[in-house]
N, C-alpha and C positions, 0 to 999 in steps of 0.2 A: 816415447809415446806409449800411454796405456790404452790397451783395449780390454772395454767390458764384454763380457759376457754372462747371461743370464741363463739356468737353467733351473726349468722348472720340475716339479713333480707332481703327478694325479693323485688331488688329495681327494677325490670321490668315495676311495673306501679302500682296505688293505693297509699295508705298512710303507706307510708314506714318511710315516717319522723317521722310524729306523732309514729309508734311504737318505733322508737329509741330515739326520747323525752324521752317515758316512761321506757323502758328498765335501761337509766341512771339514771332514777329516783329510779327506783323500786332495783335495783341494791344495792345500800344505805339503803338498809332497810333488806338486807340476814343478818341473821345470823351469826356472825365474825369468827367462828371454824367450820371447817378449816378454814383458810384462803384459799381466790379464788380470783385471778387475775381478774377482767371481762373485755372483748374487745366484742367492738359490731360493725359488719362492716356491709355496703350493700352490698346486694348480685346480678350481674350481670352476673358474669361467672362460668365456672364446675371451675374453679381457685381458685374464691371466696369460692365457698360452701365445695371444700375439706378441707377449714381450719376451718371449723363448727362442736363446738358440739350440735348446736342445731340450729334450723329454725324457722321463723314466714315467713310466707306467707299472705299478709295482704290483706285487701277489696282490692276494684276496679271494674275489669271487667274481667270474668272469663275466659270468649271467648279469651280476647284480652292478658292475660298474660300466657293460652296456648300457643299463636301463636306464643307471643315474644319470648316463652322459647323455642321454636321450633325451632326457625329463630336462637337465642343464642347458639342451641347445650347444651343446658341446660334442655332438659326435659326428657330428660334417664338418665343424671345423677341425679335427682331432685327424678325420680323413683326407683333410686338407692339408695340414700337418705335414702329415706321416708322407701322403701318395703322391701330389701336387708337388708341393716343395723341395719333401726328399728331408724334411729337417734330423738332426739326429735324434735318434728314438732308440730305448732301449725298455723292453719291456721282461718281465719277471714272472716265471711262472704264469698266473692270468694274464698278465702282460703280452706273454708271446702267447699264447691263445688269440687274445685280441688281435693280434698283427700279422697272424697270420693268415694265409687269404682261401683256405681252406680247415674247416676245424669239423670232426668226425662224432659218433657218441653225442649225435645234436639232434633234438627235434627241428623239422622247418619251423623256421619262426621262435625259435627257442633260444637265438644267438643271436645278436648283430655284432660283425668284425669291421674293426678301422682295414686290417690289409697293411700291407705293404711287403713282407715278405712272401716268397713266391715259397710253401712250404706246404704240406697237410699234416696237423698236429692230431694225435689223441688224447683226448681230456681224460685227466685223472687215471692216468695210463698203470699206475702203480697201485691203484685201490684206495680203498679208504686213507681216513686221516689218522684211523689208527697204526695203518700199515706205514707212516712215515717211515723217515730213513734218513743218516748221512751216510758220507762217501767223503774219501781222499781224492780227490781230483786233481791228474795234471796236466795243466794249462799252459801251453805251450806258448801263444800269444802274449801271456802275460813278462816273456823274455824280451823287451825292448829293444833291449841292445846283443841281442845274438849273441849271448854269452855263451862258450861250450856249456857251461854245468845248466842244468834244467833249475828252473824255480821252485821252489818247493810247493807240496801240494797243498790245491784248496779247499778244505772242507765243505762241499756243497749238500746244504740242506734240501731235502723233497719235501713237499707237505702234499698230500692230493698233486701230486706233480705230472703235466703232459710230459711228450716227447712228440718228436719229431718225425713221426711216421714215413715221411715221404717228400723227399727233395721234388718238387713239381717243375715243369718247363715254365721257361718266362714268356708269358704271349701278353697282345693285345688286347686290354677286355677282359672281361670276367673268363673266370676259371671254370668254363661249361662242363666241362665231360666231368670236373667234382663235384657240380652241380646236381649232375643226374645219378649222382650214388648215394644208397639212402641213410637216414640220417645222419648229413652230409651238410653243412651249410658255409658258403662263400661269403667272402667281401666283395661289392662293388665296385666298380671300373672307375678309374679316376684317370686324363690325362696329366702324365709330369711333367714338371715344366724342367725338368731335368734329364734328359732321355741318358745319360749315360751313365746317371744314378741307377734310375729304374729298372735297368736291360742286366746290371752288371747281376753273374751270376751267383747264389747260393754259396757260401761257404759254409763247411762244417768246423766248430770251433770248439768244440768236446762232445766224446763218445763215452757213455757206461757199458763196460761189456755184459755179457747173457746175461740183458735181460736187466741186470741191477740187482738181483736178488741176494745173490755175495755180499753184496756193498755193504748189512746191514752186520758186517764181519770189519766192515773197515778195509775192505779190500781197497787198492791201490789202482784205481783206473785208468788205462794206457788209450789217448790218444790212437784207436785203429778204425780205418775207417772201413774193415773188412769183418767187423762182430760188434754186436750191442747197439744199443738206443742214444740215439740223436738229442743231446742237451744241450747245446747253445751251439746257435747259428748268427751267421749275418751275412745281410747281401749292400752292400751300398755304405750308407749312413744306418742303414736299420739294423739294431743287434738283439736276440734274445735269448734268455735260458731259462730254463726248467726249473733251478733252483732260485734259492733265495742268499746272493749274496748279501744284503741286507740286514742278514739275520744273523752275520757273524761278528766279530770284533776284526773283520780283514777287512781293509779297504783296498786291496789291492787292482781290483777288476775296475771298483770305481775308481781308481786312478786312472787304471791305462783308458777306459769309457772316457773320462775326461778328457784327457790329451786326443780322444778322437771328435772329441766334441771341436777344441782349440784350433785344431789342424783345419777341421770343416771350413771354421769361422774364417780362420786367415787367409784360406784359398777363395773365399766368395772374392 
């Protein structure tokens, strides 16, 4: 028996190409049992995304791909998506901005977030776009099979890159008390139709140490979850990081994000 699955991407604006580059790539390297169909479409309309079992939300510009999805009639469903369903989402740079359910360095009104991750992010935490940066990254996650030897590391790109300020408690309802800190702006409250999705908590899934500022040395950054800045997290089905896997010739993240996608599907 084959089963399909469809995964889409927000082609509203950023690098949506480059994610489905690698998507097709990484695709080629799942696991052949089950068999799984893969179709990967762009995503522009509530049209598109109902035929998704899964989402990547990619860099760009955070501001600019709230408003489009505004303008599109796309960002209630997006929040329906993400908070309601629990569907798998993986967002990128502006991506976890958007999904996160507090985001800082925001005028009121200057931001609408989908949510779904229980986190407070800082926007463009690193500085400009000239102050970019890569980094060796290792990614522990990426070992599937609990090998002793570690994976080797993965070049993660910054561009204007957040971080993850602040592992938030998981409640009921809007994230008030981030609400009332100033410019500060929240996602909206959505019931899930999945409460064990939505409750489960934060993980942390790569740390840069002091700060990042070595990094731009090539320094080697060790997984510690007692120094440095928060770059990719995930609580549920929801995953995001800071950089831009997309942006590399590695598909390796977009594999193992795959098989988390598969695993979702086959447990509904």
């Amino acid at each position: 028996m084959t089963t399909k699955i469809t995964v889409g991407v927000l082609a509203l604006q950023g690098a949506f190409h480059e994610h489905l580059v690698l998507l097709h790539q990484a695709s080629t390297q799942i696991a052949s049992t089950p068999i799984v169909k893969w179709a990967f479409i762009e995503v522009r309309t509530p049209e598109h995304l109902a035929q998704c079992d899964g989402l990547i939300i990619p860099g760009g510009e955070s501001t600019t791909v709230s408003l489009v999805a505004t303008r599109s009639n796309l960002l209630e469903p997006l929040r329906d998506y993400v908070k309601v369903q629990r569907k798998s989402t993986w967002g990128t740079c502006a991506g976890l901005i958007l999904l996160a359910e507090s985001a800082n360095r925001t005028k009121k009104g200057g931001q609408d977030l989908i949510g779904g991750l229980d986190v407070r992010v800082n926007r463009n935490y690193f500085g400009r776009q000239t102050e970019s940066f890569e980094a060796a990254l290792n990614l522990p996650f990426l070992n599937a099979d609990n090998e002793p030897i570690e994976p080797k590391t993965f070049n993660g790109i910054f561009i204007r890159a957040p971080v993850v300020e602040k592992i938030l408690p998981t409640v009921r309802g809007e994230q008030t008390e981030e609400g009332a800190r100033d410019e500060t702006v929240i996602a909206p409250a959505r019931e899930s139709l999945i409460e064990q999705l939505a409750h489960k908590p934060v993980e942390i899934m790569a740390i840069l140490p002091v700060h990042g500022r070595a990094l731009t040395e090539k320094t080697v950054a060790k997984l510690d979850d007692e120094a440095g800045d928060i770059v990719a997290v995930r609580q549920g089905n929801i995953f995001g990081t800071s950089f831009h896997p997309e942006l590399t010739q590695d598909p390796r993240i977009h594999t193992w994000w795959l098989e988390q996608v598969k695993k979702a599907v086959l447990e509904e």
